[in-house]
C-alpha positions as CSV (number, residue, x, y, z in Angstrom):
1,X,0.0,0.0,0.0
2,X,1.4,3.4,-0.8
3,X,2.1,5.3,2.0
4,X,1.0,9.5,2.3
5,X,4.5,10.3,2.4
6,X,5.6,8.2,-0.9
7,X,2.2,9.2,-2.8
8,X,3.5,13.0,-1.7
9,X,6.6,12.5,-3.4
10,X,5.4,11.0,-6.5
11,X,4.1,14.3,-7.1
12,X,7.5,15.8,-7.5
13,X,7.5,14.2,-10.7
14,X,3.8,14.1,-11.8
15,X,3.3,16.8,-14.8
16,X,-0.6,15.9,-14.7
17,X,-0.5,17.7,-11.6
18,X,1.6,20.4,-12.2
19,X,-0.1,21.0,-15.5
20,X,-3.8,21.2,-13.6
21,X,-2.3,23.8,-11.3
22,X,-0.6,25.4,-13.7
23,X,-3.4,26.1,-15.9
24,X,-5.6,27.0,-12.5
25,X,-3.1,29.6,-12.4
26,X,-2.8,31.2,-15.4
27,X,-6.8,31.5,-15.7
28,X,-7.6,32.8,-12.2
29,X,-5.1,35.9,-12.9
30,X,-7.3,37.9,-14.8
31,X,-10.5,36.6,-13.7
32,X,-9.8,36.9,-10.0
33,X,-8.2,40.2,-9.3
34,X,-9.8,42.5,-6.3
35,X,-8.4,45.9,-5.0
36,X,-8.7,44.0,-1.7
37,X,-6.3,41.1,-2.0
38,X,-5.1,41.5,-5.8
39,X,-3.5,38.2,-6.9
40,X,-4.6,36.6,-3.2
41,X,-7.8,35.3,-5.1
42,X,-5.5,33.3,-8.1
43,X,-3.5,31.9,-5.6
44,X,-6.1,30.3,-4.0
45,X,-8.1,29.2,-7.1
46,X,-4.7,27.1,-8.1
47,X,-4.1,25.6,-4.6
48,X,-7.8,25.0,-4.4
49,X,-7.7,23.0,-8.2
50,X,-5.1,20.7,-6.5
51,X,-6.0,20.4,-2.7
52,X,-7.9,17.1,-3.6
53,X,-4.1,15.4,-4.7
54,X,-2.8,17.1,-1.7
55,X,-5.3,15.8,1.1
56,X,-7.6,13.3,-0.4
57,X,-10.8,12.9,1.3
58,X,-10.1,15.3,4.1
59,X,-12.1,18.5,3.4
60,X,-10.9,20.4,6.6
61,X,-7.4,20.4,5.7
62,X,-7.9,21.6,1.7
63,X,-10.0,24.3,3.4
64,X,-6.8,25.2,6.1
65,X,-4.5,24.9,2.5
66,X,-6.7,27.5,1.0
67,X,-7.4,29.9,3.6
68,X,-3.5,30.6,4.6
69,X,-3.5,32.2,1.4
70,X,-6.5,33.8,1.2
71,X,-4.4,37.8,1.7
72,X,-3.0,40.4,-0.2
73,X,-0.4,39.4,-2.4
74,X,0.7,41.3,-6.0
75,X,3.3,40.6,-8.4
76,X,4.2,40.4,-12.3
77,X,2.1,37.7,-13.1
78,X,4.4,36.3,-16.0
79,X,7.8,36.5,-14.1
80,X,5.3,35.6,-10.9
81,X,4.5,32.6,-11.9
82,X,7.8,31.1,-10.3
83,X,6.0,32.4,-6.7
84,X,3.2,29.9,-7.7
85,X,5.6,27.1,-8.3
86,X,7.8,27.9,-5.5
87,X,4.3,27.9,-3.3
88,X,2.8,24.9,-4.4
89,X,6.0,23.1,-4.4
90,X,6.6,24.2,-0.2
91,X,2.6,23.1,0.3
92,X,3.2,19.6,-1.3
93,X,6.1,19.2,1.4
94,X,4.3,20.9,4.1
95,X,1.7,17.9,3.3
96,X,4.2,15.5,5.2
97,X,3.2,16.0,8.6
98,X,3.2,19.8,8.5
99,X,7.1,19.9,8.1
100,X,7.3,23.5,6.9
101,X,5.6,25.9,8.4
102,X,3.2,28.4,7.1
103,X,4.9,31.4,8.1
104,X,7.9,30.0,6.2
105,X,5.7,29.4,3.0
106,X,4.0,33.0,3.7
107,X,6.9,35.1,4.3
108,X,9.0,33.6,0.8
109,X,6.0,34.5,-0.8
110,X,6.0,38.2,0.0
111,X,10.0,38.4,-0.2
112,X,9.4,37.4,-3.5
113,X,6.8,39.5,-4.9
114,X,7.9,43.1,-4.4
115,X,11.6,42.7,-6.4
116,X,10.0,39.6,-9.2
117,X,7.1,42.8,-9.8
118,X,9.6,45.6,-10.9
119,X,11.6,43.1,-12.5
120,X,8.9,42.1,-14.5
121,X,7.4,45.2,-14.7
122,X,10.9,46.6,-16.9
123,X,11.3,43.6,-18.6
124,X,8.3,42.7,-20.1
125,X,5.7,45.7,-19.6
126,X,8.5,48.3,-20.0
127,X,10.6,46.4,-22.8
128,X,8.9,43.2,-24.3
129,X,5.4,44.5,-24.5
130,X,6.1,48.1,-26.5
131,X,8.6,45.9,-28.8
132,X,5.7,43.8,-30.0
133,X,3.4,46.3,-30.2
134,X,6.0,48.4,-32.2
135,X,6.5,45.8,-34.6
136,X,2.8,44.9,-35.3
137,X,2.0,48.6,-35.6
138,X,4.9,48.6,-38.0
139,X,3.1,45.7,-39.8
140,X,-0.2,47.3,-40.2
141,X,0.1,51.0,-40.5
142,X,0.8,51.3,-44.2
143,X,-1.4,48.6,-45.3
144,X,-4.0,47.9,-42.8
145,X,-3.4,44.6,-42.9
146,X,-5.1,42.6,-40.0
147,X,-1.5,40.5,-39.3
148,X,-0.3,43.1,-37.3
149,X,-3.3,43.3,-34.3
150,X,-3.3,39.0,-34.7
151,X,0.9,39.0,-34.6
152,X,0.5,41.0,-31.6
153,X,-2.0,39.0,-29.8
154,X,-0.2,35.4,-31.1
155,X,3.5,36.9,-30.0
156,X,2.8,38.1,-26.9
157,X,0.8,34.9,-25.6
158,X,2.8,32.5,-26.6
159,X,5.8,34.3,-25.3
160,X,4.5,35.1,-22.3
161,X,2.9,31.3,-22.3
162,X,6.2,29.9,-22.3
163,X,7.9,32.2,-20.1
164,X,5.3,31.6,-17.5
165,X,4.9,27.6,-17.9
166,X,9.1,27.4,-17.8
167,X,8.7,29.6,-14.5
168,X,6.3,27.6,-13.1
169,X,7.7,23.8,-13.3
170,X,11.4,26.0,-12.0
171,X,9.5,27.0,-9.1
172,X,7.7,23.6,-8.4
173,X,10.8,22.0,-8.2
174,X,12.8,24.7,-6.6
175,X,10.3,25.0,-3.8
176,X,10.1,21.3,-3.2
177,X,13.8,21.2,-3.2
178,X,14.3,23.9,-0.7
179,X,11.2,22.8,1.2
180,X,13.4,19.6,1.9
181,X,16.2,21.8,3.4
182,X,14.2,23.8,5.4
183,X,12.4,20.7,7.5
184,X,15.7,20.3,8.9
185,X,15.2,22.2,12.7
186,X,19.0,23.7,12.5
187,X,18.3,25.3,8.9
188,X,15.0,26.0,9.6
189,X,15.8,27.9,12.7
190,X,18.0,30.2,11.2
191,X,15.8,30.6,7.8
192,X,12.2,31.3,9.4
193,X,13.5,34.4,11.3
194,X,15.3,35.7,8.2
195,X,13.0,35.3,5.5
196,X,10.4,36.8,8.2
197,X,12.6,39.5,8.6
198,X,13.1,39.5,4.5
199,X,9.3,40.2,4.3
200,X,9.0,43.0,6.8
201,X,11.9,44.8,5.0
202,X,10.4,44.2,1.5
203,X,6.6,45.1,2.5
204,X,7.7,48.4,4.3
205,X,9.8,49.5,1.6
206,X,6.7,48.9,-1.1
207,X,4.9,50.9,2.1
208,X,7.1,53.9,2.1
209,X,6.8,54.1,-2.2
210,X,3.4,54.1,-2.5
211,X,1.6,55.8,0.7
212,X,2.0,59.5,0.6
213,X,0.2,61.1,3.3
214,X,0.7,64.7,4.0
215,X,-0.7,67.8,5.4
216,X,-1.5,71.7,4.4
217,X,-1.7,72.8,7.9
218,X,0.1,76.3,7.8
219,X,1.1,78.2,11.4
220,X,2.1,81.9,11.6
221,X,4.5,82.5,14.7
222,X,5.4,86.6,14.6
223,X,6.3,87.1,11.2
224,X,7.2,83.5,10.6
225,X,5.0,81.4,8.8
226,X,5.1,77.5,9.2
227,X,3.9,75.0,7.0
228,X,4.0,72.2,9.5
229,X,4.7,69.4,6.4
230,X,7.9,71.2,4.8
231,X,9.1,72.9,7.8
232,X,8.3,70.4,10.5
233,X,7.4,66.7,9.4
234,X,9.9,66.5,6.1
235,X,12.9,68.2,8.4
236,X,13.4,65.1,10.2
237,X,11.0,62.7,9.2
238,X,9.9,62.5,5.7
239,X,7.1,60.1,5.6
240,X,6.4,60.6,9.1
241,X,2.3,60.9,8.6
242,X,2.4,57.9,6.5
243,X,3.8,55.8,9.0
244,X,1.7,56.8,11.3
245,X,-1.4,56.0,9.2
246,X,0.0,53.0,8.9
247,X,0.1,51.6,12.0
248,X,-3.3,53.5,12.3
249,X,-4.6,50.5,10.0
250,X,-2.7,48.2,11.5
251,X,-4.2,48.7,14.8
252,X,-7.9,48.5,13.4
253,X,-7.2,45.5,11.7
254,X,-4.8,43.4,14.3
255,X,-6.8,44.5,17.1
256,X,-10.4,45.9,16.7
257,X,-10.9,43.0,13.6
258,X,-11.3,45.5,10.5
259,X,-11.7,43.7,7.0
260,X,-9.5,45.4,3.7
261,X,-12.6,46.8,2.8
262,X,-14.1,48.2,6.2
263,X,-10.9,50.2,6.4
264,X,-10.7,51.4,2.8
265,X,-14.4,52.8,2.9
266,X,-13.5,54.3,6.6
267,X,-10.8,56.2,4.7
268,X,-12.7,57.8,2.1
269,X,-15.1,60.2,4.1
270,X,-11.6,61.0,6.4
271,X,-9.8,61.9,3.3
272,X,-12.2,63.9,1.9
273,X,-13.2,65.8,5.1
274,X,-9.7,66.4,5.6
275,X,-8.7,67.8,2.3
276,X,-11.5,70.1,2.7
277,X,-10.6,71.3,6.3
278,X,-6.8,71.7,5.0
279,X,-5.5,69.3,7.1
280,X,-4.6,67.0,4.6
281,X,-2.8,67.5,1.2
C-alpha cells in the first residue's frame, strides 16, 4: 500500500499535476483580481484545483490549505508565476506532517513579490510589450493589414505562455527542493526568522513608495509662517504621517478585527473631510 509520504513525493514528478495547477493559475489571474487582496484570489483558485491530490478525502485540511493564502499578495504575473511554483512546491512538502511551516511558505512568498514585480514590470511591460506592439503597428500602419493586431495577440501569448509555464515547473521544483532543506530544525531555525525579517523589510519599503500622506496645515509664529509638512514633518522625518497611518490600519485590523474593505471605505469620508478642512494635502 502506498504510503501518504511516498504518494507526496510521486508528485515531484507528476506533470498531470503540475499542469492542472498550472493552468488554475494562469486562468484565475485575470479573472480573479480584487483591489482587496489582488493576486490573493489566483492563488487560492490554483491551490484550491489541486487540494484534492494534496489531502484526499479530508475536506478540513484543503479548506486550512486554501485559507492561509487567502491575503493580499501582487506581483508580475508572468515572471510571478515562479511564486506559484515555489508555493505549491513548499505546500506539497508541508503535506508531510506539516514539516514547513506556514509562516515560512507566507513570508517567501511576500519576499518574492515586491523585487519579481519591478523586475517584470521593466522587462516585459516596460521592454517586451512596447517591442511587440511596435512591430505589429509597423506591420499594419501602411497597409491595414489585420497580421499586425493578430501578430500581436499570437507573440505576446505565446511568449508570455512559455515564459510563465518554464517559470512555473522552475519554481515547483525549486520549492520542493528547498522545502526539503528547510524541515531540517537547524536550517530552519535560522531561515524562518530571516525570510520573516526579509518580508517585513520588503513590504515596508513597497509601504514607504506608494503611501503618501501629508498635510496643508500652515502656522504663523510673529512674522514667521510655518507650513508644518515642509518645515516640520519633512525636516526630520519624511514620511512621518504615512507611518503613522499605517500603523493606524494596523491597529484596526490586528486589534479591533477590521476587513480590507471596512478600512478602505472608513478612509474615504476621512480623506475627503480632511482635504476640505486643509489638514490633509
Amino acid at each position: 500500500m502506498t504510503t501518504n509520504i511516498e504518494r507526496l513525493n510521486n508528485l515531484k514528478n507528476d506533470n498531470k499535476f503540475v499542469n492542472k495547477a498550472f493552468w488554475a493559475y494562469n486562468w484565475a489571474i485575470p479573472m480573479n483580481f480584487t483591489r482587496e487582496r489582488m493576486l490573493g484570489c489566483s492563488m487560492v483558485c490554483m491551490l484550491a484545483r489541486v487540494a484534492e491530490d494534496i489531502y484526499p478525502d479530508d475536506l478540513e485540511k484543503q479548506k486550512e490549505l486554501c485559507r492561509n493564502h487567502e491575503v493580499f499578495f501582487n506581483t508580475q504575473q508572468g515572471l510571478g508565476a515562479v511564486i506559484y511554483g515555489i508555493v505549491l512546491g513548499m505546500e506539497v512538502e508541508r503535506a508531510k506532517e506539516n514539516a514547513v511551516p506556514v509562516q515560512l511558505i507566507e513570508s517567501i512568498k511576500q519576499a518574492l513579490a515586491g523585487p519579481l514585480a519591478g523586475l517584470g514590470d521593466s522587462l516585459i511591460q516596460a521592454m517586451l510589450t512596447p517591442i511587440i506592439i511596435s512591430i505589429a503597428i509597423g506591420m499594419s500602419a501602411t497597409t491595414g493589414s489585420l497580421m499586425g493586431p493578430l501578430f500581436m495577440f499570437a507573440a505576446y501569448t505565446v511568449l508570455n505562455g512559455i515564459l510563465s509555464y518554464t517559470l512555473f515547473k522552475v519554481g515547483y521544483k525549486s520549492g520542493v527542493t528547498a522545502a526539503e532543506i528547510l524541515v531540517s530544525d537547524d536550517v530552519k531555525g535560522r531561515a524562518l526568522p530571516a525570510f520573516e525579517a526579509l518580508g517585513i523589510t520588503v513590504i515596508g519599503g513597497v509601504l514607504a513608495g506608494i503611501m503618501n500622506v501629508k498635510t496643508a496645515l500652515v502656522f504663523q509664529v510673529n512674522e514667521t509662517v510655518v507650513n508644518l509638512q515642509t518645515d516640520v514633518f519633512d525636516a526630520f522625518f519624511p514620511k512621518f504621517l504615512s507611518l503613522v497611518v499605517c500603523f493606524i490600519v494596523y491597529w484596526l485590523m490586528k486589534e479591533k478585527k477590521w476587513s480590507a474593505t471596512k478600512v478602505m471605505l472608513g478612509m474615504i469620508p476621512v480623506a475627503i473631510v480632511g482635504y476640505l478642512l486643509t489638514i490633509l494635502a
